[in-house]
C-alpha positions in Angstrom: 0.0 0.0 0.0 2.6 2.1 0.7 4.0 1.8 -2.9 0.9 2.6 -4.2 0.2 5.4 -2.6 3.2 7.1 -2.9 3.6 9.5 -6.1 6.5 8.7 -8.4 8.8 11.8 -8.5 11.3 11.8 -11.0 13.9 14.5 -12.5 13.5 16.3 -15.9 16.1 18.9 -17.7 16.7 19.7 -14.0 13.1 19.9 -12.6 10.9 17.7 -10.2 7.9 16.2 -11.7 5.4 14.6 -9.4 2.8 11.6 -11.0 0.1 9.8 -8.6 -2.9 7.8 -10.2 -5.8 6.0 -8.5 -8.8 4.3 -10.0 -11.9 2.6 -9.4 -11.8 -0.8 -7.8 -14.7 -3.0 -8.9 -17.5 -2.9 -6.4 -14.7 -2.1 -3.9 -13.4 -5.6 -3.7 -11.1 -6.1 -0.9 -9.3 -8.3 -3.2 -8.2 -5.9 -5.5 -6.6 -3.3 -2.7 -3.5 -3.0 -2.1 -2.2 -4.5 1.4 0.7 -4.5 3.3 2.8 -7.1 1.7 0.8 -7.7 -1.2 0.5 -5.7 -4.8 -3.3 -4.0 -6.0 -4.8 -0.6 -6.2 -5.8 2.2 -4.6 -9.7 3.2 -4.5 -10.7 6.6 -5.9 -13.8 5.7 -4.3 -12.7 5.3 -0.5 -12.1 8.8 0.8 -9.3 7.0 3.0 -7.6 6.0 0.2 -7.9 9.2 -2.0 -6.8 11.0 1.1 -3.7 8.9 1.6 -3.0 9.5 -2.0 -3.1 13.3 -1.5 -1.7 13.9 1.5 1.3 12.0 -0.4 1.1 14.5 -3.3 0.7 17.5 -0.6 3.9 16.1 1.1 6.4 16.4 -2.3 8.1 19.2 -3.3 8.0 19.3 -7.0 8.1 22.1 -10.2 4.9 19.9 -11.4 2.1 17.4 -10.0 0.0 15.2 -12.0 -2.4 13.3 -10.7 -4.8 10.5 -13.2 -7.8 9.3 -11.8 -9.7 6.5 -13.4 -13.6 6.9 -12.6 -16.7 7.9 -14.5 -19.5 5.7 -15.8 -19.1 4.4 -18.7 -20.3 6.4 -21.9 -21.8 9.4 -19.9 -20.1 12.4 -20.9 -21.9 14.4 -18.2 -20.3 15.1 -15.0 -21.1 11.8 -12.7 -22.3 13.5 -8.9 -19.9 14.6 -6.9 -16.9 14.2 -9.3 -16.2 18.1 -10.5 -15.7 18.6 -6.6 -13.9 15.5 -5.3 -11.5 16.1 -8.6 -10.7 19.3 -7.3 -9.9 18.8 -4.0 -6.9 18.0 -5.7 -5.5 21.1 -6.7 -6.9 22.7 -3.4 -5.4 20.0 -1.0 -2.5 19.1 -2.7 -1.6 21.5 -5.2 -1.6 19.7 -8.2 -1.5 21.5 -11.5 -3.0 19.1 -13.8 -5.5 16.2 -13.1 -6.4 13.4 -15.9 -9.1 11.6 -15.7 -10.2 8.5 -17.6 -12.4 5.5 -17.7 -16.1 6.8 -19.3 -14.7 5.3 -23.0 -16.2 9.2 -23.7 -14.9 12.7 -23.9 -16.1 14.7 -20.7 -15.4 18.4 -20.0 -12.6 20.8 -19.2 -12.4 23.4 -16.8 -9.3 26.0 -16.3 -9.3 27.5 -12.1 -8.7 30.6 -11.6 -5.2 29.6 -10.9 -4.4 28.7 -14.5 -4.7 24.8 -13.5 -6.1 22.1 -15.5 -9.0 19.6 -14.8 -9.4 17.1 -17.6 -12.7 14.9 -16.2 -12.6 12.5 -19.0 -10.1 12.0 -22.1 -12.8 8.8 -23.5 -10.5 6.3 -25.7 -7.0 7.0 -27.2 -5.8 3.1 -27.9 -8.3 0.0 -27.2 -7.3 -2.8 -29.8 -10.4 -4.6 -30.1 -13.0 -2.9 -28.2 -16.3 -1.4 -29.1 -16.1 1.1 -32.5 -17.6 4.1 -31.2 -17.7 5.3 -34.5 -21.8 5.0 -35.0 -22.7 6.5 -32.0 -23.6 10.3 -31.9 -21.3 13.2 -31.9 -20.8 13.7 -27.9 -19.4 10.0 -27.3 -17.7 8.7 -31.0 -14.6 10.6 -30.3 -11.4 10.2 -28.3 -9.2 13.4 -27.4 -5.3 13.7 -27.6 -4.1 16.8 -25.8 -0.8 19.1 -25.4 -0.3 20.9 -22.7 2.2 23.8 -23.1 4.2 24.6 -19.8 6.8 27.6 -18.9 8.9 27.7 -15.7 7.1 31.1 -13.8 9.9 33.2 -12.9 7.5 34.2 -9.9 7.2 30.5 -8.7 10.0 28.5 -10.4 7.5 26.4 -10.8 6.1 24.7 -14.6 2.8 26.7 -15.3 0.2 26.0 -17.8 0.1 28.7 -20.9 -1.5 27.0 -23.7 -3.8 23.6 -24.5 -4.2 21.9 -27.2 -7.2 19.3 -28.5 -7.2 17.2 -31.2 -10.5 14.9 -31.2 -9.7 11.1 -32.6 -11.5 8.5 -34.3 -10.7 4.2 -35.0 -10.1 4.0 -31.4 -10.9 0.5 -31.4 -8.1 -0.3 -33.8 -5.5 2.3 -34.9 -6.2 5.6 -33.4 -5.7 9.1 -35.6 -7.0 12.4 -35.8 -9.9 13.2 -37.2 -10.4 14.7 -40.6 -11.0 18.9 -40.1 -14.5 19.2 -40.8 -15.5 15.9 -38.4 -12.8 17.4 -35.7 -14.4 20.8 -35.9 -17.5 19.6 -35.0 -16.3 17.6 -31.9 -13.9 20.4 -30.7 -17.4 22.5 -30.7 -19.2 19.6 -29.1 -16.8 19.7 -26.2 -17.1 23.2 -25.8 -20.6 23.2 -24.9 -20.2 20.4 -23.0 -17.4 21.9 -20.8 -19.6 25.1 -20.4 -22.9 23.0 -19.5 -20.6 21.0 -16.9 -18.9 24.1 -15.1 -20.2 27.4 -16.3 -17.8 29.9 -16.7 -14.6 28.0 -15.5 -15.0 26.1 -18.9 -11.6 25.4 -20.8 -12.7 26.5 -24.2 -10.7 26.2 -27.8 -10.9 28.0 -30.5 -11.3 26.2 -33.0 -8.5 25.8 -35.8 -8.8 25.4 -39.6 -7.0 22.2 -39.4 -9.5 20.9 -36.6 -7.5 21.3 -33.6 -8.5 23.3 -30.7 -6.4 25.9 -28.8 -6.5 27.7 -25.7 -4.1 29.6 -24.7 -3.4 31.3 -20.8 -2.3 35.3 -21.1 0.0 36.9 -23.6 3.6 36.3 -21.5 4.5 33.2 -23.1 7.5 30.5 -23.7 8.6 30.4 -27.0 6.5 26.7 -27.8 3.2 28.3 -26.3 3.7 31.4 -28.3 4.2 29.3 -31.8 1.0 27.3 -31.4 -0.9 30.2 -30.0 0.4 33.4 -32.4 -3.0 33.4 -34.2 -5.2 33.0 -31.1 -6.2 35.9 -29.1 -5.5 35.2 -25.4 -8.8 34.4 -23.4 
């Protein structure tokens, strides 16, 4: 348990990164948890455990903290109940700067805090060899999402800081994963604009939306020289 719970911190071009995941457990088997001498997971679902996996994240000094959660019901791209909070308590309890979540097989929303961090509450499908084509069903749940994030070292903090995201919606999940063609990409990068705004008002991550079907966002005007190239036609929101 100990092994799971603690986040893997690791050195990059001279920086700390941070990474913690926990998922769901299947109707919270005992089985399936880790223990003291023997391997399993750590359940999103047990506030004990999600605590634990915080107060871990809370404890590390690091220039960046990711944290991937596994939960949502499958093939709802609306918020499940409580989630937009208990995701959050992430940033707020142990300062992480970008949390990833996964598991719906859907695309759910974005939201950007007020401290320029990043809440992805559902990415959907990127690679699953075999799986269901979600191809035929409607616009809100046939698409997967690749994203960029840009970061700059703050000369306030030292710290990484988000400046710019990118979205590129997928198809052929199920098999070999690529981007959408423009127009069909368009449509979805629009799709999950609405969504993210339906899901948390105006904290919404939105893009604008690009010719070639990707969508951008980009944090302020003082950015690093990567941000600034994929944002140098995109007014700052």
């Amino acid at each position: 348990m100990d092994e799971a719970i603690a986040p893997d911190v690791f050195q990059w071009q001279g920086r700390t990164i941070a990474f913690s995941s926990v998922g769901i457990v299947t109707n919270m088997s005992r089985a399936h948890r880790a223990g003291p001498d023997k391997p399993g997971t750590v359940r999103y679902r047990d506030d004990k455990d999600y605590t634990l996996v915080l107060n871990a994240l809370k404890e590390v000094k690091a220039d960046l903290k990711l944290l991937s959660i596994h939960y949502g019901t499958e093939r709802k791209f609306t918020l499940d109940r409580g989630q937009r909070k208990r995701f959050k308590r992430a940033i707020r309890e142990a300062g992480v700067d970008i949390v990833i979540g996964h598991h719906a097989h859907v695309v759910r929303a974005l939201e950007r805090t007020p401290e320029d961090k990043v809440v992805f509450y559902g990415l959907g499908n990127y690679l699953i060899r075999g799986a269901r084509n979600m191809g035929p069903l409607p616009d809100e749940q046939d698409y997967g999402l690749f994203s960029r994030v840009y970061l700059n070292v703050s000369p306030e903090t030292g710290r990484f800081e988000v400046q710019a995201v990118e979205a590129v919606p997928l198809t052929n999940m199920h098999f070999i994963a690529r981007p959408m063609k423009p127009e069909a990409a368009k449509r979805r990068v629009e799709v999950l604009n609405n969504l993210s705004r339906k899901s948390v008002g105006d904290a919404a991550l939105v893009f604008d939306v690009q010719d070639d079907g990707r969508g951008v966002a980009c944090f302020g005007e003082n950015l690093g020289p990567r941000a600034r190239k994929v944002c140098q036609d995109i007014a700052p929101f």
